[in-house]
Structure formats: structure tokens, C-alpha cells
CHARMM-style PDB file with segment names, atoms N, HN, CA, C and O in Angstrom:
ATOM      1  N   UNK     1      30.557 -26.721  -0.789  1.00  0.00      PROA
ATOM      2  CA  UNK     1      29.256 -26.481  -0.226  1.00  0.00      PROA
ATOM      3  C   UNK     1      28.644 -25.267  -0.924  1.00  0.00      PROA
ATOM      4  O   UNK     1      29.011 -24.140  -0.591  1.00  0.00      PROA
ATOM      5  N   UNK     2      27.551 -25.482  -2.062  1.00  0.00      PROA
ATOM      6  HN  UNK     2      27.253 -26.397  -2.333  1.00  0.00      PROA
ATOM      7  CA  UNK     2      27.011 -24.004  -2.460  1.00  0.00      PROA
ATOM      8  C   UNK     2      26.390 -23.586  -1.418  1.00  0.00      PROA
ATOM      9  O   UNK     2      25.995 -24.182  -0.416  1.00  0.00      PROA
ATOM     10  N   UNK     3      26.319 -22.187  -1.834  1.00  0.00      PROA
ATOM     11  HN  UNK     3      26.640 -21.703  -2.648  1.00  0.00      PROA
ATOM     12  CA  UNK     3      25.756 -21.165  -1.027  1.00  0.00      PROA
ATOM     13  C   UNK     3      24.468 -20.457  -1.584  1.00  0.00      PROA
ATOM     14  O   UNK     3      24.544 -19.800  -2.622  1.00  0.00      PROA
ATOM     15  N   UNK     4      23.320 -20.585  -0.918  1.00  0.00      PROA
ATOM     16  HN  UNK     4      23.258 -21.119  -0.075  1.00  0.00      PROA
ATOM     17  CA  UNK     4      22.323 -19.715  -1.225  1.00  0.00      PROA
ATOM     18  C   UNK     4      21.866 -18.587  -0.204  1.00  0.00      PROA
ATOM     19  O   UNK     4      22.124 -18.577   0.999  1.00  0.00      PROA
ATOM     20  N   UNK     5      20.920 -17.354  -1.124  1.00  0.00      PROA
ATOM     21  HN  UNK     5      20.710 -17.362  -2.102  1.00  0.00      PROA
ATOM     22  CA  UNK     5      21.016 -16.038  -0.715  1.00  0.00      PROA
ATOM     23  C   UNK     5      20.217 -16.724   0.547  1.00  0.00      PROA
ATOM     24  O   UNK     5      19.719 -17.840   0.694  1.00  0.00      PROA
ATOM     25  N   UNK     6      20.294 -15.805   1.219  1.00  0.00      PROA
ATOM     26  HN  UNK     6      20.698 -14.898   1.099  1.00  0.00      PROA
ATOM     27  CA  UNK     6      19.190 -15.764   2.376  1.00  0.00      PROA
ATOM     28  C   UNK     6      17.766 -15.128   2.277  1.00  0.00      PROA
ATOM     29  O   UNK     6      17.029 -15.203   3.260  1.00  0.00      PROA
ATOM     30  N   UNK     7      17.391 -14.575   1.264  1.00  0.00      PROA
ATOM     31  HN  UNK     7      17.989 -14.514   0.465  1.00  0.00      PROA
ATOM     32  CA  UNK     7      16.353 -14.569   1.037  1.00  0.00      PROA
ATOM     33  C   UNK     7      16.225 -14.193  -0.792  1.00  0.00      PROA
ATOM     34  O   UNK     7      17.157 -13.865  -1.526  1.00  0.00      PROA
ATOM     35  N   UNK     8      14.844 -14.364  -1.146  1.00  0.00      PROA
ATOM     36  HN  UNK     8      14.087 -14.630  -0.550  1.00  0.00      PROA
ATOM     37  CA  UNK     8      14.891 -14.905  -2.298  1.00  0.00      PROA
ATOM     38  C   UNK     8      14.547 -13.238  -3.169  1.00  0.00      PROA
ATOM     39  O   UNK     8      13.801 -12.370  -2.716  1.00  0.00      PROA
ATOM     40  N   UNK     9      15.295 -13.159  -4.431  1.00  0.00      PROA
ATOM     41  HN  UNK     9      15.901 -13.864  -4.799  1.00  0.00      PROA
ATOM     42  CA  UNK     9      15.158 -11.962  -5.479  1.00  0.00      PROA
ATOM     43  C   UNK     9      13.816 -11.434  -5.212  1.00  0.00      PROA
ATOM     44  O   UNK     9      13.313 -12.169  -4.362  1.00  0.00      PROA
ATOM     45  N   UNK    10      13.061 -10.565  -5.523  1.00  0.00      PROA
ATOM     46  HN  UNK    10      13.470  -9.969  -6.214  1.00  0.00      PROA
ATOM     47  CA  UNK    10      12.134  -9.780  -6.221  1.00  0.00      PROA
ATOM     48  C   UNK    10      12.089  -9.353  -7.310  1.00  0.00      PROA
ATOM     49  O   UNK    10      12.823  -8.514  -7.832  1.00  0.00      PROA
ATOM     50  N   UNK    11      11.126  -9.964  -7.774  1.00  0.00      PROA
ATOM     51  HN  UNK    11      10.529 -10.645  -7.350  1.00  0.00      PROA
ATOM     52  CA  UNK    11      11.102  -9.623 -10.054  1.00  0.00      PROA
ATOM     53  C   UNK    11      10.010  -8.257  -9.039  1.00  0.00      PROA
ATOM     54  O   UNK    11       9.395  -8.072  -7.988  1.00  0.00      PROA
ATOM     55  N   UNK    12      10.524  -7.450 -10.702  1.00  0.00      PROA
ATOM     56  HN  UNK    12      11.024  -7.600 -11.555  1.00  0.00      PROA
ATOM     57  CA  UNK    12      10.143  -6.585 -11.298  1.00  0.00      PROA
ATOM     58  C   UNK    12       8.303  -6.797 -11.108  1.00  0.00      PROA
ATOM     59  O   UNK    12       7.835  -5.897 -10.410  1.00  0.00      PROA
ATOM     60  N   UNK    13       7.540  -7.536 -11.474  1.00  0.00      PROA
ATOM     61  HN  UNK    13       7.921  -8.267 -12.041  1.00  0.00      PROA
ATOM     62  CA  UNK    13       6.384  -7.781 -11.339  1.00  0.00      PROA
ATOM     63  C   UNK    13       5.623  -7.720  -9.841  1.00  0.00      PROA
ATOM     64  O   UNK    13       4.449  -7.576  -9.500  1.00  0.00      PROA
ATOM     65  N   UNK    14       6.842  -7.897  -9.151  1.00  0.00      PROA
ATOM     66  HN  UNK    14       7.796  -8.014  -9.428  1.00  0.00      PROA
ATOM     67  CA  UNK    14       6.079  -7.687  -7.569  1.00  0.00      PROA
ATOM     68  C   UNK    14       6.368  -6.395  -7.607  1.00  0.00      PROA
ATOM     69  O   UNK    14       5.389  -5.814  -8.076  1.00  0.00      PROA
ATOM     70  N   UNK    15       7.479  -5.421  -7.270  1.00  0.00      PROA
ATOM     71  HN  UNK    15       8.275  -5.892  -6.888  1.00  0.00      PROA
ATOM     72  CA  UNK    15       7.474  -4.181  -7.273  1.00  0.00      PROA
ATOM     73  C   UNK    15       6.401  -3.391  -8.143  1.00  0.00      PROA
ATOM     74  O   UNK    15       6.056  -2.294  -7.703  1.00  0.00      PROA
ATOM     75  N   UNK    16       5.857  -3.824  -9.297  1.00  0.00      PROA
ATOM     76  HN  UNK    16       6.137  -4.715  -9.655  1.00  0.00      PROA
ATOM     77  CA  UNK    16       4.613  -3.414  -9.906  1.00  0.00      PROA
ATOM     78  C   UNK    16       3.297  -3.677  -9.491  1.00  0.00      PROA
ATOM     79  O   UNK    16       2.280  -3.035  -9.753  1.00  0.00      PROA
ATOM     80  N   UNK    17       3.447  -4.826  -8.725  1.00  0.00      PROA
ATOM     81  HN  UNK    17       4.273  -5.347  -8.511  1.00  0.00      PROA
ATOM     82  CA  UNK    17       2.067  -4.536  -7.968  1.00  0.00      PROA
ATOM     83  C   UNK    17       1.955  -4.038  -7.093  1.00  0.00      PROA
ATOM     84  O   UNK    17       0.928  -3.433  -6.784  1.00  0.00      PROA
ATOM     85  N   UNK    18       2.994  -4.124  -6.384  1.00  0.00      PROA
ATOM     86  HN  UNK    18       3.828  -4.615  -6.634  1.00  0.00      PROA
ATOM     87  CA  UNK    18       3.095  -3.200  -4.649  1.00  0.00      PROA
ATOM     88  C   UNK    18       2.425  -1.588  -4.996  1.00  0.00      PROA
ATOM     89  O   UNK    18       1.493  -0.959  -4.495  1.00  0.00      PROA
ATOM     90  N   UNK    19       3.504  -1.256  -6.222  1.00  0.00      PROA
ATOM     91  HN  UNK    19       4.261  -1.766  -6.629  1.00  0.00      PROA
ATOM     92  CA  UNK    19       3.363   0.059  -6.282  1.00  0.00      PROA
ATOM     93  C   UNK    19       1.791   0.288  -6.623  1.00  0.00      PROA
ATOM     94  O   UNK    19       1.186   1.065  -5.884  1.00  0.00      PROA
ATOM     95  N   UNK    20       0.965  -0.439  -7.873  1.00  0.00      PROA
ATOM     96  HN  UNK    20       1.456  -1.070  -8.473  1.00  0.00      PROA
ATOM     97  CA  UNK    20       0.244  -0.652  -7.702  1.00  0.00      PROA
ATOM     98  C   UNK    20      -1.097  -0.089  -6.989  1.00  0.00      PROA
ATOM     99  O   UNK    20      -1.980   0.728  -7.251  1.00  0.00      PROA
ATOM    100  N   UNK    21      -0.640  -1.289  -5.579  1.00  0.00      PROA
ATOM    101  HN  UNK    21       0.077  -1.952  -5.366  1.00  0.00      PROA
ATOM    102  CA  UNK    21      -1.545  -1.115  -4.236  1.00  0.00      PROA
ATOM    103  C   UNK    21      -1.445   0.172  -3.910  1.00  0.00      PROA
ATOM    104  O   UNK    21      -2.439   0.889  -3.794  1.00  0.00      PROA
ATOM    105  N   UNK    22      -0.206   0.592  -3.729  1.00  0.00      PROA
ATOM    106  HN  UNK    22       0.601   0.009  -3.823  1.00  0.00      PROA
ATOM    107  CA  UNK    22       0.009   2.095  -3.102  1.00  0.00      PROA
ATOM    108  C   UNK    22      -0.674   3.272  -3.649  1.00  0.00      PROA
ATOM    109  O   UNK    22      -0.808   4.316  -3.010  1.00  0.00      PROA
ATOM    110  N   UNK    23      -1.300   3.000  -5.392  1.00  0.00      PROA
ATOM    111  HN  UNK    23      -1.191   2.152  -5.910  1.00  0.00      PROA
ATOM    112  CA  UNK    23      -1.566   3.753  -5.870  1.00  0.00      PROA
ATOM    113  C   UNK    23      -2.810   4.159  -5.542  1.00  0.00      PROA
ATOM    114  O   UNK    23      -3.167   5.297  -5.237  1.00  0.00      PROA
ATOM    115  N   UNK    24      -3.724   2.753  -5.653  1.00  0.00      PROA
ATOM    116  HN  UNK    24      -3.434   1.828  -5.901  1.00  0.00      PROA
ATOM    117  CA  UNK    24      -4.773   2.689  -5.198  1.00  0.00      PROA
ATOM    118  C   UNK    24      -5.464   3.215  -4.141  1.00  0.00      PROA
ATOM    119  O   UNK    24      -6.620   3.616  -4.282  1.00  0.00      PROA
ATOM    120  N   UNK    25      -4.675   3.272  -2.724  1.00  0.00      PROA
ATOM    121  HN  UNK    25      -3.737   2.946  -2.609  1.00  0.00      PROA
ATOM    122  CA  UNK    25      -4.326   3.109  -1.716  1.00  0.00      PROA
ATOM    123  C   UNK    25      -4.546   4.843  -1.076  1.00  0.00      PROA
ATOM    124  O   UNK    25      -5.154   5.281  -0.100  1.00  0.00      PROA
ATOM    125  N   UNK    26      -3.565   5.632  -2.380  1.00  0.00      PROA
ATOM    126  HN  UNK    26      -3.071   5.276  -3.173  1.00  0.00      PROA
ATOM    127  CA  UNK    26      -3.503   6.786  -1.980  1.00  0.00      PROA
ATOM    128  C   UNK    26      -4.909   7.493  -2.963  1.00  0.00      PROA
ATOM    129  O   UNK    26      -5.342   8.544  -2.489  1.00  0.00      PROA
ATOM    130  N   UNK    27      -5.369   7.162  -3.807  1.00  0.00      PROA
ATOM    131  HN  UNK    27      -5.018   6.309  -4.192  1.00  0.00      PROA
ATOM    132  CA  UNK    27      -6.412   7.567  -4.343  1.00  0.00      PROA
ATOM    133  C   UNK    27      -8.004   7.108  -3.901  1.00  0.00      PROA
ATOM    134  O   UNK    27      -9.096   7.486  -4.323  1.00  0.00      PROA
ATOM    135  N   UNK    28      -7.653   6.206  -2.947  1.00  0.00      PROA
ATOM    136  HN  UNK    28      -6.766   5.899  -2.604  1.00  0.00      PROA
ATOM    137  CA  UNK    28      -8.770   5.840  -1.985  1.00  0.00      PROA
ATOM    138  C   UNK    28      -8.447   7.077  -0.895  1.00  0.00      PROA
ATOM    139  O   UNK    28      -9.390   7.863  -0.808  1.00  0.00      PROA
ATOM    140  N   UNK    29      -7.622   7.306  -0.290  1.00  0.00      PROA
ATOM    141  HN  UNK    29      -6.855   6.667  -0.360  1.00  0.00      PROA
ATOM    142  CA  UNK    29      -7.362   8.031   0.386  1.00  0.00      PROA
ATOM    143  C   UNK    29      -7.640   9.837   0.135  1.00  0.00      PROA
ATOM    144  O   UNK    29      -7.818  10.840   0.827  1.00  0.00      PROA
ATOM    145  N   UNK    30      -7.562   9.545  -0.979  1.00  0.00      PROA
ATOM    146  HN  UNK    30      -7.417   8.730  -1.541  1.00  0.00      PROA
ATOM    147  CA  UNK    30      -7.680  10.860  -1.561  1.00  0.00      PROA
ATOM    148  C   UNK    30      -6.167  11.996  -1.597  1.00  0.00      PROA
ATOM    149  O   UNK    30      -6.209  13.197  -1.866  1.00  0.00      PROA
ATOM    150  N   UNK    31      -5.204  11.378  -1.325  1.00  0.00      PROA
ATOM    151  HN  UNK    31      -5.169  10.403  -1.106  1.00  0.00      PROA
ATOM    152  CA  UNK    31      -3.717  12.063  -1.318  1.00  0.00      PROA
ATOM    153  C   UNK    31      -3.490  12.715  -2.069  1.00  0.00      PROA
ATOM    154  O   UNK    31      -3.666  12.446  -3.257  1.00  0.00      PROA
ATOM    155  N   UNK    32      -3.097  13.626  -1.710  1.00  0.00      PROA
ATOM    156  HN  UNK    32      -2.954  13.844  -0.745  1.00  0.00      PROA
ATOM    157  CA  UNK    32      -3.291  15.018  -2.931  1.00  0.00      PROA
ATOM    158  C   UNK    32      -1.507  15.041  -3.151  1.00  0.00      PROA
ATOM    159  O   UNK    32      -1.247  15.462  -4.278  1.00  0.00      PROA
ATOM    160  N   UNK    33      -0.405  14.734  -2.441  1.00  0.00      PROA
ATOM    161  HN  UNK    33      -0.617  14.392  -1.526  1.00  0.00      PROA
ATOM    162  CA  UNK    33       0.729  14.972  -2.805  1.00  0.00      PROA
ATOM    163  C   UNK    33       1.910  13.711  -2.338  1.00  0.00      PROA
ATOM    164  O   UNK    33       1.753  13.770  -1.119  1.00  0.00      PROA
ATOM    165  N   UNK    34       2.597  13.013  -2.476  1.00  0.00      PROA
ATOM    166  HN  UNK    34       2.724  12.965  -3.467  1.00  0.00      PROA
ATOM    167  CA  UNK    34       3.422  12.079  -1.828  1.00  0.00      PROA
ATOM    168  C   UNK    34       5.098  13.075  -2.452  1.00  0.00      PROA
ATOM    169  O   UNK    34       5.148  13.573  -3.577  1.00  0.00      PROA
ATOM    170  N   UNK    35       6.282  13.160  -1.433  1.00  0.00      PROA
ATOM    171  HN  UNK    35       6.241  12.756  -0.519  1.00  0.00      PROA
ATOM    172  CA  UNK    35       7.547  13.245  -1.807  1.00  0.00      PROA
ATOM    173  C   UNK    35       8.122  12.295  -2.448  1.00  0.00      PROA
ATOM    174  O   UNK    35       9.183  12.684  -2.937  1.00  0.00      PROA
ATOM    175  N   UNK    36       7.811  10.866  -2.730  1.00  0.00      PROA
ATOM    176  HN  UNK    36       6.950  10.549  -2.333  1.00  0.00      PROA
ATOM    177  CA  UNK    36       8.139   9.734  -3.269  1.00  0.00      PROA
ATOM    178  C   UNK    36       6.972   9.575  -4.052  1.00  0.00      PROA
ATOM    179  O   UNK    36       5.831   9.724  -3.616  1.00  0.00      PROA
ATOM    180  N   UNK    37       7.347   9.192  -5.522  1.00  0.00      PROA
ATOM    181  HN  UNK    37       8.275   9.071  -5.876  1.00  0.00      PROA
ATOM    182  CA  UNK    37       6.012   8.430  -6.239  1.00  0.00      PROA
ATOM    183  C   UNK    37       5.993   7.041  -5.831  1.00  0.00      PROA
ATOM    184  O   UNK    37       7.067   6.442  -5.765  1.00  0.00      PROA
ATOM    185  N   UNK    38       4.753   6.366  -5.507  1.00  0.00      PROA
ATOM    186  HN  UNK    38       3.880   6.852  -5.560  1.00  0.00      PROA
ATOM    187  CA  UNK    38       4.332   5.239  -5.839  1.00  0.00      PROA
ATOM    188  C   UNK    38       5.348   3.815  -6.016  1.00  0.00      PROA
ATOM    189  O   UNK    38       5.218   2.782  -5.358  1.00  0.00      PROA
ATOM    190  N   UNK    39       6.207   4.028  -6.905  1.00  0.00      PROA
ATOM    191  HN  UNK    39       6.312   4.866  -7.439  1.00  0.00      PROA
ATOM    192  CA  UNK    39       7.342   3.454  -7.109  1.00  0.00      PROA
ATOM    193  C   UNK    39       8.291   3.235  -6.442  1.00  0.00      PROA
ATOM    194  O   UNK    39       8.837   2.139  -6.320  1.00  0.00      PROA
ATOM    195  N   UNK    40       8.586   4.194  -5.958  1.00  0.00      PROA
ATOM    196  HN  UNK    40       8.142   5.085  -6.057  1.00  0.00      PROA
ATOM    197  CA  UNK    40       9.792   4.299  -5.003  1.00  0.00      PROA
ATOM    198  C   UNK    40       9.547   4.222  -4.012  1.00  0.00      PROA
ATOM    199  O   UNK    40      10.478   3.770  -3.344  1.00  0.00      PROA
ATOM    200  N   UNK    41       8.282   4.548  -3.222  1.00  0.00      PROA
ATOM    201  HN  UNK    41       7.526   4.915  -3.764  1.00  0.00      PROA
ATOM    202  CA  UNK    41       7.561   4.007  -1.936  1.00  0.00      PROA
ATOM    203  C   UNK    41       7.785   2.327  -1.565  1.00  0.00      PROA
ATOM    204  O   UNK    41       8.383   1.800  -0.627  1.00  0.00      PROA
ATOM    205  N   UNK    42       7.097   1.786  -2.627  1.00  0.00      PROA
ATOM    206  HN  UNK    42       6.610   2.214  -3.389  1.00  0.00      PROA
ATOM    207  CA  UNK    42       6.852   0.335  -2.865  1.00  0.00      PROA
ATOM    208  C   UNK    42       8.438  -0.142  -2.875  1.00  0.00      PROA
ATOM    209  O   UNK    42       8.777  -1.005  -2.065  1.00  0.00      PROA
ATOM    210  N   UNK    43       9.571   0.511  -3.942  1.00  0.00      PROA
ATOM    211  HN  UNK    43       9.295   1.212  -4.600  1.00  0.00      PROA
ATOM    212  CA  UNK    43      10.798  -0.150  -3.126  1.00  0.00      PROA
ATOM    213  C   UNK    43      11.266  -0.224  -1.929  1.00  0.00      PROA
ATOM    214  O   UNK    43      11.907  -1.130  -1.396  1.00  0.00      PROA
ATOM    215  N   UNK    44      10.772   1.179  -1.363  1.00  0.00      PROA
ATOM    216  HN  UNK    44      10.251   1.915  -1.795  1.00  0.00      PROA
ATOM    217  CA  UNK    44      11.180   1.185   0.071  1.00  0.00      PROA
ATOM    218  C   UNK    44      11.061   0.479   1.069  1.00  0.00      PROA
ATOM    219  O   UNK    44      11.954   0.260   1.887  1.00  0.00      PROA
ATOM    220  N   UNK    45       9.965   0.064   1.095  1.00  0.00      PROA
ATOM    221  HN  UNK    45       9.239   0.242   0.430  1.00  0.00      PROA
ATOM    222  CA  UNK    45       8.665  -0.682   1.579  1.00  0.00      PROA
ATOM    223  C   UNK    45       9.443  -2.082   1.745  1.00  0.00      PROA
ATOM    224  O   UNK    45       9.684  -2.607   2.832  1.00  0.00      PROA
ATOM    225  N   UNK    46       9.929  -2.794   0.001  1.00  0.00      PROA
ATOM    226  HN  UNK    46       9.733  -2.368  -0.882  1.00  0.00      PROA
ATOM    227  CA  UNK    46      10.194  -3.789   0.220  1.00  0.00      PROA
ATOM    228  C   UNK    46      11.324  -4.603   0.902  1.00  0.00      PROA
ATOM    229  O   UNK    46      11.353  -5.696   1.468  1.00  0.00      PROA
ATOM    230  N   UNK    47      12.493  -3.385   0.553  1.00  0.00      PROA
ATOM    231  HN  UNK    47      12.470  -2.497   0.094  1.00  0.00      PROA
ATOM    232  CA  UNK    47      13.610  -3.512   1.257  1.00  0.00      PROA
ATOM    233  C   UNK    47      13.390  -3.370   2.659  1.00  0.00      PROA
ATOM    234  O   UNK    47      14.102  -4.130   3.316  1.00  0.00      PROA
ATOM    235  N   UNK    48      12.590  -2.598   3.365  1.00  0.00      PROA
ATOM    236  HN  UNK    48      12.012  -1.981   2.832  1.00  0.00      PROA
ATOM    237  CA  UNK    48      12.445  -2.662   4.715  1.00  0.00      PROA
ATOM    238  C   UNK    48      11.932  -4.060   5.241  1.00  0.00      PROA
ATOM    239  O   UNK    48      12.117  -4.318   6.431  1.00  0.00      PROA
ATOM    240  N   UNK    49      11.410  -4.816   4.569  1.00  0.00      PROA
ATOM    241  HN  UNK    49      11.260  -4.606   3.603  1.00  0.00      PROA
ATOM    242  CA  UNK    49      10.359  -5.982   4.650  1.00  0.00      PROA
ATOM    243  C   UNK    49      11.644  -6.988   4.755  1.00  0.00      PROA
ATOM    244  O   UNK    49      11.913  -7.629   5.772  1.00  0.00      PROA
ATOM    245  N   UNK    50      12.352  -7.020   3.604  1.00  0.00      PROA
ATOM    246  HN  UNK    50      12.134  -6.500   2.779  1.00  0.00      PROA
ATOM    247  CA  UNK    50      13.446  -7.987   3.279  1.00  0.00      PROA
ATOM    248  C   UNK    50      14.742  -7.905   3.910  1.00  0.00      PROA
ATOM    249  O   UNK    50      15.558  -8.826   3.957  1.00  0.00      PROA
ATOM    250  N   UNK    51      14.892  -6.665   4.426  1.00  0.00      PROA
ATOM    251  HN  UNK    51      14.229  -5.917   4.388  1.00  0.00      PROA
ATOM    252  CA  UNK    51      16.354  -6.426   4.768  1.00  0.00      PROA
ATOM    253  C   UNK    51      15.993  -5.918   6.758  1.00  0.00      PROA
ATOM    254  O   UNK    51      16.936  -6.183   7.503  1.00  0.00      PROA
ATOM    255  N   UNK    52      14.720  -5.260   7.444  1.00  0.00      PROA
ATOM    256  HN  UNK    52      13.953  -5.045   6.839  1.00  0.00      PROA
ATOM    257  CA  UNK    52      14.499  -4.740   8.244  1.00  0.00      PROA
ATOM    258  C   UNK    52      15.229  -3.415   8.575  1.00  0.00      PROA
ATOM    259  O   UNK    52      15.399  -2.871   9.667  1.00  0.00      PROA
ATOM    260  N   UNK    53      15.480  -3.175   7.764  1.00  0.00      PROA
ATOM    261  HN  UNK    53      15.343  -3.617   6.878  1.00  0.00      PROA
ATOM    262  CA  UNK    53      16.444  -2.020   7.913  1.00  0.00      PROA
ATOM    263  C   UNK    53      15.052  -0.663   8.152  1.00  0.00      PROA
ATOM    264  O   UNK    53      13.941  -0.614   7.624  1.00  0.00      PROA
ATOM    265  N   UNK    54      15.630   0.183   9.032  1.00  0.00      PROA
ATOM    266  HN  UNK    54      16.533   0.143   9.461  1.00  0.00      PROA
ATOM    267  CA  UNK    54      14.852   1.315   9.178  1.00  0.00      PROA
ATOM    268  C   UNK    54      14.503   2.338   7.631  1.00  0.00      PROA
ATOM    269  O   UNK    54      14.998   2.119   6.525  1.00  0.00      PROA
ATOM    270  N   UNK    55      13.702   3.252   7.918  1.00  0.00      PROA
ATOM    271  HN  UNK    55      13.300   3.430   8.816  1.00  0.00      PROA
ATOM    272  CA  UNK    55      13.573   3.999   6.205  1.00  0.00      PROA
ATOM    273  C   UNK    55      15.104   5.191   6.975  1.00  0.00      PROA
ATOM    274  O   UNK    55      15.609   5.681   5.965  1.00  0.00      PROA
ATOM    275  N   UNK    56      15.757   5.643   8.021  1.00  0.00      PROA
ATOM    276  HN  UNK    56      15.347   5.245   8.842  1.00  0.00      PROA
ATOM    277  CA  UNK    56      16.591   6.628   8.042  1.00  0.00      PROA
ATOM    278  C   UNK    56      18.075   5.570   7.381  1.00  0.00      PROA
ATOM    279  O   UNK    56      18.840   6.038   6.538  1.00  0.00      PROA
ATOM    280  N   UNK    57      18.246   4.129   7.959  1.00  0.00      PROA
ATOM    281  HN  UNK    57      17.624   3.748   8.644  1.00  0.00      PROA
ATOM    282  CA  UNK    57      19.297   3.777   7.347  1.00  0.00      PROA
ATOM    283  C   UNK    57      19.056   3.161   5.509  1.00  0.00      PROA
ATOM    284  O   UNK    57      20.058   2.681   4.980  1.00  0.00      PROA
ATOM    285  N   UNK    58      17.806   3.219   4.716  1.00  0.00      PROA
ATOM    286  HN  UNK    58      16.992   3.609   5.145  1.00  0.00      PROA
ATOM    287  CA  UNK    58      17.362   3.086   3.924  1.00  0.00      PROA
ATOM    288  C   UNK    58      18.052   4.258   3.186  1.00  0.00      PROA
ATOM    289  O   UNK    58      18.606   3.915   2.141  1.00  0.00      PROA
ATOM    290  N   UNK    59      18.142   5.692   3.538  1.00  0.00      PROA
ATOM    291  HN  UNK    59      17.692   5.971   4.386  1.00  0.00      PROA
ATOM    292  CA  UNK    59      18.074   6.771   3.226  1.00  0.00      PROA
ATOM    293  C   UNK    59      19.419   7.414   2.722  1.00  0.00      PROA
ATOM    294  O   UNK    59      19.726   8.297   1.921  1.00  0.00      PROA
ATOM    295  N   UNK    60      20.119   6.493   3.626  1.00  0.00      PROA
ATOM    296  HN  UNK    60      19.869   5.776   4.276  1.00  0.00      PROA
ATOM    297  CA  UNK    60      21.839   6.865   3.373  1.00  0.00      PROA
ATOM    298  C   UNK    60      22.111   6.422   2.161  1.00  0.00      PROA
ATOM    299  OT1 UNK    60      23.246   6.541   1.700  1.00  0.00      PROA
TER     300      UNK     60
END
């Protein structure tokens, strides 16, 4: 019986647009500083989306 993931990869191309949005997002906003760039937001983001995991167990 194969086995498939339970949910499906993320290319590289979605994490580039997410981040993207975020960029946008914060320069609409006018954000003068983030502790995470853009990038690493948008991973965060996605794994929380895909996995539901909180950002404190994200963090470990």
C-alpha cells in the first residue's frame, strides 16, 4: 500500500511570493523595522498554515 504525505511540498516559488506579499504589506504599512526579514516571516507563516503548530512551538 503506498503511502502519501499528508499534505503536499511547497516549491520555493510560493515562499517567494508570500514573502513577497509581506514585503509589500509592510511598506504599505510603512514598517520601519521587523526582527525577522520578510523571508523568514513568510516561512513561518507557512509552516503554521501547514503544520498548525503555534509560532512558540515553531521557535524551538
Amino acid at each position: 500500500m503506498p503511502s502519501y504525505p499528508s499534505t503536499p511540498a511547497l516549491s520555493s516559488r510560493t515562499l517567494n511570493h508570500l514573502a513577497d506579499l509581506v514585503r509589500a504589506e509592510r511598506t504599505r504599512r510603512r514598517s520601519r523595522w521587523r526582527r525577522l526579514d520578510a523571508s523568514r516571516q513568510a516561512l513561518l507563516a507557512l509552516a503554521h498554515l501547514r503544520n498548525g503548530d503555534t509560532s512558540t512551538r515553531l521557535a524551538l
